[in-house]
C-alpha positions as CSV (number, residue, x, y, z in Angstrom):
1,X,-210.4,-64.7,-1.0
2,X,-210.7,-62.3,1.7
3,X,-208.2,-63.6,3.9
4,X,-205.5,-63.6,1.0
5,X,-204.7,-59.9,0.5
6,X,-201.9,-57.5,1.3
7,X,-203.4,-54.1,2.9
8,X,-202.0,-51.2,1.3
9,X,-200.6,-50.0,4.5
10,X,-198.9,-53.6,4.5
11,X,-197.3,-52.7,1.3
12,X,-196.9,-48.8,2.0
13,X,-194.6,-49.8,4.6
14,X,-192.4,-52.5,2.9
15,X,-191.8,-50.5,0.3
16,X,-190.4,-47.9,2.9
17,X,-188.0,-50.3,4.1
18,X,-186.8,-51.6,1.2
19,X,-185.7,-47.6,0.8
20,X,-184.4,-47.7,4.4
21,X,-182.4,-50.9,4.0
22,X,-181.0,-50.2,0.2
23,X,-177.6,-49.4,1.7
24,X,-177.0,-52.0,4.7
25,X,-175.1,-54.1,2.9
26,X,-176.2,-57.2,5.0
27,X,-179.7,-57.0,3.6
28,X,-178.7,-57.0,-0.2
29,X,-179.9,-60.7,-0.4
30,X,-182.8,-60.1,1.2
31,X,-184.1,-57.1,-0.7
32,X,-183.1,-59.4,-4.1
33,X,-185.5,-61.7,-2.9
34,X,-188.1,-59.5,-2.1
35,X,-187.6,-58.4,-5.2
36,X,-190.1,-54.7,-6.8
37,X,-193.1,-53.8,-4.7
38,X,-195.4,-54.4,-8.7
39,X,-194.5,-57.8,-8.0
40,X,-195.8,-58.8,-4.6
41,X,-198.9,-60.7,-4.0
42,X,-200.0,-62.6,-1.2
43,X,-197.7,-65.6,-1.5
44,X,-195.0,-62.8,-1.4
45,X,-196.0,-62.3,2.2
46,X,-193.6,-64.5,4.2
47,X,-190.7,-62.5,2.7
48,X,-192.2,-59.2,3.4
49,X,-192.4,-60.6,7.0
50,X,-188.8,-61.5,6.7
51,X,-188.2,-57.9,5.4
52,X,-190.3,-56.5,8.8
53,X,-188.0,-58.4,10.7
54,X,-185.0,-57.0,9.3
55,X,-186.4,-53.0,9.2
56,X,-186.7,-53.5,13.1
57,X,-183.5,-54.7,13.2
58,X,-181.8,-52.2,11.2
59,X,-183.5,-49.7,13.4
60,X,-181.3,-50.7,16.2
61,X,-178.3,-50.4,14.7
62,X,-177.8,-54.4,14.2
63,X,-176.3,-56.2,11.2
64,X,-177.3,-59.5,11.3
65,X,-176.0,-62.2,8.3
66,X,-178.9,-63.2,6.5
67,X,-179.3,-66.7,5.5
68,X,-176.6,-67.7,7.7
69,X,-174.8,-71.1,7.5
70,X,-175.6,-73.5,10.3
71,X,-175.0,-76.8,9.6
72,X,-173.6,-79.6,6.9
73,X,-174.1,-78.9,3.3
74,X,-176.4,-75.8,2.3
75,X,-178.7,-75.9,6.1
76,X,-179.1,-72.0,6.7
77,X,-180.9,-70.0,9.2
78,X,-182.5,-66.5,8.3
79,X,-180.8,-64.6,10.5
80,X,-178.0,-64.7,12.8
81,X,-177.0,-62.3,15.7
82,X,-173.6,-62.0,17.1
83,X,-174.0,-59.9,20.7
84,X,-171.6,-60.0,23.5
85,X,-171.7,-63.5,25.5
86,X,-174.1,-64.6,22.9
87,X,-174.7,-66.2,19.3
88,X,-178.5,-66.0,18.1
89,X,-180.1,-68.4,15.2
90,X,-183.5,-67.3,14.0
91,X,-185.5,-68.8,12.1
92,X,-188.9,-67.1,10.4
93,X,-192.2,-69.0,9.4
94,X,-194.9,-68.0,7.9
95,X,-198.8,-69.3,8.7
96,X,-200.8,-68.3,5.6
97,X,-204.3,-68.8,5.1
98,X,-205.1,-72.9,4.9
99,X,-206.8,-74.6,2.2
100,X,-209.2,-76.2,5.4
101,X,-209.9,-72.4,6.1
102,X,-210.7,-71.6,2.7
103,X,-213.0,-74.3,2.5
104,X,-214.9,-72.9,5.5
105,X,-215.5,-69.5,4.6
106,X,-218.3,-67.9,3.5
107,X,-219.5,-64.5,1.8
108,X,-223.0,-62.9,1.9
109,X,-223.2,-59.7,0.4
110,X,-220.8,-56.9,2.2
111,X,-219.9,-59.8,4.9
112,X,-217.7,-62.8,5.4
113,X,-216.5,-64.8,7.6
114,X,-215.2,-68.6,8.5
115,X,-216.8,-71.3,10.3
116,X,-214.1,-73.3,12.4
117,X,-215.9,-75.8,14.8
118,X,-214.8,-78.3,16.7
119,X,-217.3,-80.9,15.6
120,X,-216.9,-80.4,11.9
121,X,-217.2,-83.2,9.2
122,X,-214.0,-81.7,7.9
123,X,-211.8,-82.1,10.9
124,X,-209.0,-79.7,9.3
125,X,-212.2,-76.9,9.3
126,X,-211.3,-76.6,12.5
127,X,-209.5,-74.1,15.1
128,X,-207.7,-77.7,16.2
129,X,-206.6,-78.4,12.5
130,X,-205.1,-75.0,12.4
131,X,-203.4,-75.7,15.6
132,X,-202.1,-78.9,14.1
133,X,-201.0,-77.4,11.2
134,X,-198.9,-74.5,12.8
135,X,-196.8,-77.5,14.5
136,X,-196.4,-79.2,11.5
137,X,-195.1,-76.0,10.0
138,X,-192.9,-75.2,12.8
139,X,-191.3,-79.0,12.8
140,X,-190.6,-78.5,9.0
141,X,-188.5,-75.9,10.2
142,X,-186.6,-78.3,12.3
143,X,-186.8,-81.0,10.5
144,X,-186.5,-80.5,6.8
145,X,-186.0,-83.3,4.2
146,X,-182.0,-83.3,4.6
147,X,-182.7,-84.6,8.2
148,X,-182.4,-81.8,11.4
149,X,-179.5,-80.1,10.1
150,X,-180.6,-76.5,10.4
151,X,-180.2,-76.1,13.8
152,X,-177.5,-78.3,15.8
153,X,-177.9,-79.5,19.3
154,X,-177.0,-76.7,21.9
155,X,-173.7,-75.5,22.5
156,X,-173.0,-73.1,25.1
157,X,-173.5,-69.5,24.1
158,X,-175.5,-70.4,21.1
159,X,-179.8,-70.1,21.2
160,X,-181.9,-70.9,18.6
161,X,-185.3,-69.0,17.4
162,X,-188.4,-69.6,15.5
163,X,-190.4,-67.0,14.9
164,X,-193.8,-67.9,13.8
165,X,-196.2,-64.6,11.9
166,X,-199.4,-66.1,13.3
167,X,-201.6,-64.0,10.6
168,X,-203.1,-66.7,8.6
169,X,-203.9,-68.5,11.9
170,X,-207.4,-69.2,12.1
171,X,-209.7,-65.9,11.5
172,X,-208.3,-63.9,13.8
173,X,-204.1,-65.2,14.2
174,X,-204.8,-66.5,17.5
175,X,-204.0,-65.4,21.5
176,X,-201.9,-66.1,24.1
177,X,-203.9,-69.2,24.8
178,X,-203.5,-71.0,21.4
179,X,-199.6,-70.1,21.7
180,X,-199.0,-71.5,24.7
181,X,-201.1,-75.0,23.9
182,X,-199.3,-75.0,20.3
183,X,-195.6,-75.2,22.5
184,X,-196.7,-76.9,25.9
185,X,-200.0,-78.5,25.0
186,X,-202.7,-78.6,28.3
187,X,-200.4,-78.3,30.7
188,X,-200.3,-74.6,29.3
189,X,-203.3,-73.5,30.5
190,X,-204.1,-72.0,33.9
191,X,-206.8,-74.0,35.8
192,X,-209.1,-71.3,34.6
193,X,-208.7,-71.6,31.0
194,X,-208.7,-75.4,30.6
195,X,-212.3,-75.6,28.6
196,X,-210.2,-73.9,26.4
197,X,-208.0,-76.7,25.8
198,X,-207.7,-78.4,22.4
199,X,-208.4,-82.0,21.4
200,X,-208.5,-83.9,18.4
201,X,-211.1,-87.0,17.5
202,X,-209.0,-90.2,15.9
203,X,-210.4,-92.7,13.7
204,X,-212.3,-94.3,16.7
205,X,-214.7,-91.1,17.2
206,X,-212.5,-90.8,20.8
207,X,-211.2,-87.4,21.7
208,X,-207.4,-86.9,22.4
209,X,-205.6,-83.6,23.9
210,X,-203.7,-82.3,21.2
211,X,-200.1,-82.5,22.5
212,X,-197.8,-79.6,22.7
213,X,-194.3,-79.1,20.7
214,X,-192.0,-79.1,24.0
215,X,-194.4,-82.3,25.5
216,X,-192.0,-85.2,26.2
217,X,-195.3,-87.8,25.4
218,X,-195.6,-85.7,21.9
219,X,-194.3,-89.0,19.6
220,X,-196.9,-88.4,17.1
221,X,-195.3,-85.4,15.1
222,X,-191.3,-86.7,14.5
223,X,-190.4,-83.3,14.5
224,X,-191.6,-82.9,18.4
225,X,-188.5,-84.3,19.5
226,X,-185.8,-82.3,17.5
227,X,-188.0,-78.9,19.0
228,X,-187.6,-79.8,22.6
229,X,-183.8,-80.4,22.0
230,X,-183.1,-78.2,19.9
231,X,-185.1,-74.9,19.6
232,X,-184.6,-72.3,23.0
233,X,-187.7,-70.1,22.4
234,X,-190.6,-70.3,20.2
235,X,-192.0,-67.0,19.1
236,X,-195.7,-66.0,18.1
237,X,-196.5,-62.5,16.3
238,X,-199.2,-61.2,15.1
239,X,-199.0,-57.9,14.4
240,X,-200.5,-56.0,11.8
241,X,-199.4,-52.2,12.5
242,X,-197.1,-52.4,10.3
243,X,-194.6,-49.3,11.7
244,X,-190.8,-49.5,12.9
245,X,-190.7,-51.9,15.6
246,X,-193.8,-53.8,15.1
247,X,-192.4,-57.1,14.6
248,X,-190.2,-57.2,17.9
249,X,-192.9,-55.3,20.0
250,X,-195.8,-57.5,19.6
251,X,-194.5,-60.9,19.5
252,X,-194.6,-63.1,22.8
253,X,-191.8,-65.5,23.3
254,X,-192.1,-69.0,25.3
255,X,-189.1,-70.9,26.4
256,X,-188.4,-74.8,26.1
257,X,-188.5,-76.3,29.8
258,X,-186.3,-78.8,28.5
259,X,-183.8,-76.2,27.6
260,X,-183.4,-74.1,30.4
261,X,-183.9,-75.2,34.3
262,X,-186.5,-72.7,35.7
263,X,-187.9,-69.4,34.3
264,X,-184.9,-67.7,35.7
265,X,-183.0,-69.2,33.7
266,X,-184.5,-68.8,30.6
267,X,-185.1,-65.1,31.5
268,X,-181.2,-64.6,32.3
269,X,-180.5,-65.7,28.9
270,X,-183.4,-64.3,26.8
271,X,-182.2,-60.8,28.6
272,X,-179.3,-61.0,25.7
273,X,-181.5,-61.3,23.2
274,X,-181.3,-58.6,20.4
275,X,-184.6,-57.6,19.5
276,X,-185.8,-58.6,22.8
277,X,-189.7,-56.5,23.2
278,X,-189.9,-53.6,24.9
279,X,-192.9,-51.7,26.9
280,X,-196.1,-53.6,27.3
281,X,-195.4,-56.6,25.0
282,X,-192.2,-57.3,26.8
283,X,-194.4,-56.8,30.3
284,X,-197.1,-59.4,28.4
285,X,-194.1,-61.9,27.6
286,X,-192.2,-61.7,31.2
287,X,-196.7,-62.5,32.4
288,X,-196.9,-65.2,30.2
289,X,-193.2,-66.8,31.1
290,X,-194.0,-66.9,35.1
């Protein structure tokens, strides 16, 4: 299908960093996994984005633990980031290309597309399906089938991280404006950008606003809960430059209101992050936290 391919500059540059990282010790599990470059297909694409994330940390000199312990019996994180003052959990997710999606597109000749509307028979052939799903997949990550054992509730000194590769998102992987409904629902939407807001028809025919992660009156998904109490920041990338800092360049983070007491706050702590953005996507980030 033609959203279910790795580019060759995709694989060009994973295969560089599996030569970069072949002597960091830390990442000897990780390149296991990953496994030779003959093998990798599209399903292999979560781990490659693992594999991005650990080139652009190995590029600043850190040593993360990969698949860190976190919890009781075998709950593990991807990577964890001991930095003066601070102790960082991260978690990575994946969004690949939906079955819904699949179902919607369409070839004709040298062009191709997907139709995601609103109204569709098929409510998951929908850019609000999608954004349904992307919460579900971020809640799995919280809560798995041993309960929410991954990440434990806060403890001073200690954030927690998911980091969602928005790629398979839709057609295009999204904008700022999906990201911040997918987290905060409406109420993340300037005044301006509210007929942009997402909603989803129940069995009645009657429209609801599709509810955001860190939204206290978000009961529906289980999973809602254990985000807003446990998880600090919520990441979206979608990059696809594939080059030595792409990851942590182009991916903007939003902070859980329930977590922190004002943007200050939230800013004072995500200053320690490790692989905080720099330049214009850190500019775009610091916009978007305001």
């Amino acid at each position: 299908m033609w959203g279910e391919i790795l580019t060759t500059k995709e694989v060009e540059y994973c295969a560089d960093l599996v030569e970069r990282l072949k002597n960091a010790e830390w990442a000897e599990p990780l390149l296991k996994r990953v496994g030779n470059m003959n093998s990798w297909t599209y399903s292999t694409k979560p781990l490659l984005f693992e594999l991005r994330f650990a080139g652009d940390a190995h590029g600043e000199h850190l040593s993360p633990k990969y698949e860190a312990p976190t919890g009781p019996g075998d709950s593990t994180v991807d990577f964890e980031f001991e930095v003066p003052g601070a102790r960082w959990l991260v978690e990575l997710v994946s969004v690949l290309t939906s079955d819904a999606l699949k179902r919607a597109s369409w070839e004709d000749g040298l062009f191709f597309g997907a139709d995601l509307q609103s109204d569709a028979e098929d409510q998951t052939q929908s850019i609000e399906g999608e954004t349904l799903l992307v919460q579900q997949k971020i809640g799995q990550k919280v809560l798995g089938s041993q309960g929410p054992t991954k990440f434990t509730e806060p403890v001073p000194g200690q954030y927690h991280v998911i980091l969602v590769d928005m790629r398979g998102y839709g057609i295009t992987g999204g904008d700022v404006w999906d990201y911040r409904q997918i987290v905060y629902g409406r109420a993340g939407l300037p005044i301006d950008k509210a007929y942009h807001a997402y909603s989803w028809k129940n069995g009645k025919g009657e429209r609801h606003p599709i509810l955001g992660l860190f939204d206290d009156k978000n009961t529906h998904q289980r999973a809602a809960r254990y985000v807003r109490e446990r998880i600090h920041f919520i990441g979206f990338c979608n990059d696809e430059s594939y080059s030595l800092g792409g990851v942590r360049n182009n991916t903007l983070f939003l902070w859980n209101p329930h977590l922190f007491a004002d943007n200050d706050d939230a800013k004072a702590a995500f200053d320690h992050y490790p692989l905080k953005p720099t330049g214009t996507a850190d500019a775009a980030a610091a916009e978007e936290r305001e």
